[in-house]
N, C-alpha and C positions, 0 to 999 in steps of 0.2 A: 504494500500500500504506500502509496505519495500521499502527504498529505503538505499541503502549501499554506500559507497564511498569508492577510492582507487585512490593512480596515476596511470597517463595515463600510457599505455607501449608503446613499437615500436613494430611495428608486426616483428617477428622473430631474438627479442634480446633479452642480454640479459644482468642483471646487477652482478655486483662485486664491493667487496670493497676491497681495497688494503693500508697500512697504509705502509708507505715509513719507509725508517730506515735514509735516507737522510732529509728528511724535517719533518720526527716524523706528518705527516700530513694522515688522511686518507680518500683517494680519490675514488670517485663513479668511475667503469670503465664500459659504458655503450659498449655492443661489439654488433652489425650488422651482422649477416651470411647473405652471397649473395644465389640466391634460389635454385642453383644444391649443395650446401655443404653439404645435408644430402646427396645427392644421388650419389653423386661421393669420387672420393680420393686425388681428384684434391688439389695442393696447391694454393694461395691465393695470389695477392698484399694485404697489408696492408694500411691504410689507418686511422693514427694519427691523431684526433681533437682535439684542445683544445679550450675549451668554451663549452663541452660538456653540462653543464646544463643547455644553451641558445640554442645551433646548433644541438645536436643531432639528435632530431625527422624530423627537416627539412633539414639534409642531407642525411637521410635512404632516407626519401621520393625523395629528389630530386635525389639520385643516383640512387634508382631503374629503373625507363623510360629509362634515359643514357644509361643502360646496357640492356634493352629491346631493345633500339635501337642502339647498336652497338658501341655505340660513348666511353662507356668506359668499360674496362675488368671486370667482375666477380671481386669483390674486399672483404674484411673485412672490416669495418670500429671499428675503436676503438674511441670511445671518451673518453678523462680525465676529469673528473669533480670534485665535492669536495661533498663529503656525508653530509648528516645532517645536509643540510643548513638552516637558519631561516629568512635569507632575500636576500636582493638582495644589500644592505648595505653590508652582511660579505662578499656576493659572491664577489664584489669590492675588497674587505681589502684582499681575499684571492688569487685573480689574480694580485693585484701590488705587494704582498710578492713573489709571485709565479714568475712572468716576470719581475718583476723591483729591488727590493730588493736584494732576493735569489735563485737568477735565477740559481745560477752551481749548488744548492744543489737538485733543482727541475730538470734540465736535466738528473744530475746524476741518481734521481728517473727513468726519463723516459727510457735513454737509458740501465742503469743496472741493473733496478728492473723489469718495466714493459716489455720495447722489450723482455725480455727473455722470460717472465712470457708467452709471449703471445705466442710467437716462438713455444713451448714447448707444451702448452696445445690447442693449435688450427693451424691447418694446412695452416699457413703463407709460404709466399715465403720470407725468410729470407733474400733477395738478392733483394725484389720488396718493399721496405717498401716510402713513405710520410707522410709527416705530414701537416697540416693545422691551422691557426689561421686568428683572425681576429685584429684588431688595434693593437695593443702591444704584443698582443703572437702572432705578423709575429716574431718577433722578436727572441725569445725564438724557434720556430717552424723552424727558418736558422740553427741557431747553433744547435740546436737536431740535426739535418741533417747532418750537417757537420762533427759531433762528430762520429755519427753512421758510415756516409762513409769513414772515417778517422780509425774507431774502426774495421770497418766489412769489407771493400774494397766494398762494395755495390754501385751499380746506381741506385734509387729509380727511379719508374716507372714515377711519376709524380713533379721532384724536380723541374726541367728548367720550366715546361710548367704552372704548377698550386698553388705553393708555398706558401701559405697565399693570401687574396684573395687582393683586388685593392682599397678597399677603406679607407681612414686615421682615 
């Protein structure tokens, strides 16, 4: 018997690495197509996570059903992560530099480098974008928001209603 290993993937994702000129850091950009994007020309909400190297795979999975059943639109999901991790120690060090520390220099990442990044190379609704976090990048995941509607004149499809999730 052979037996091989590799990480896990998300069915119908796909990964990037992207090193910031902001925070000199280079981040995993895990992206989700929703399942008419090969077949149509349709653009997209977007859909910012951060904690991607914890939430990823259980947000594909959980958005897909939602949008089989109606409850939410055809979306992109994007998650930001951090490449090349070696534990769960750096992943820590690297989310409090990220949401606590040097938080403008990590939105600036977000909103200057990657929103375009993404705008450009995949068929987003430039005018539908959310972001999401969980404890401490709620935090980081407002002000993105606010910077982007402030920058772009945007209503993000899911700002009011689903905005970082509910628990501390």
């Amino acid at each position: 018997m052979t037996i091989r290993s590799s990480e896990a993937t998300v069915f119908r994702s796909q990964v990037q690495q992207l090193t910031s000129i902001h925070t000199n850091q280079t981040y995993q950009i895990d992206i989700w197509l929703p399942p008419s994007y090969a077949e149509s020309s349709n653009s997209f909400p977007a859909l910012y996570l951060l904690d991607s190297n914890l939430l990823f795979g259980a947000a594909a999975n959980l958005v897909l059903p939602l949008i089989w059943g109606g409850e939410l639109p055809e979306l992109i999901i994007i998650g930001i992560g951090y490449a090349n991790l070696k534990s769960y120690e750096q992943l820590g060090e690297l989310r409090e530099r990220d949401f606590v520390f040097e938080t403008p220099a990590f939105l600036q990442f977000i909103t200057s480098e990657l929103m375009p990044h993404i705008n450009v190379n995949y068929r987003t609704d430039a005018s539908d974008h959310a972001i999401m976090g969980r404890a401490f990048a709620r935090f980081s995941a407002r002000v993105v928001m606010l910077q982007y509607r402030k920058r772009s004149g945007a209503t993000p499809f899911m700002v009011e209603k689903h905005l970082g999730d509910s628990s501390s």
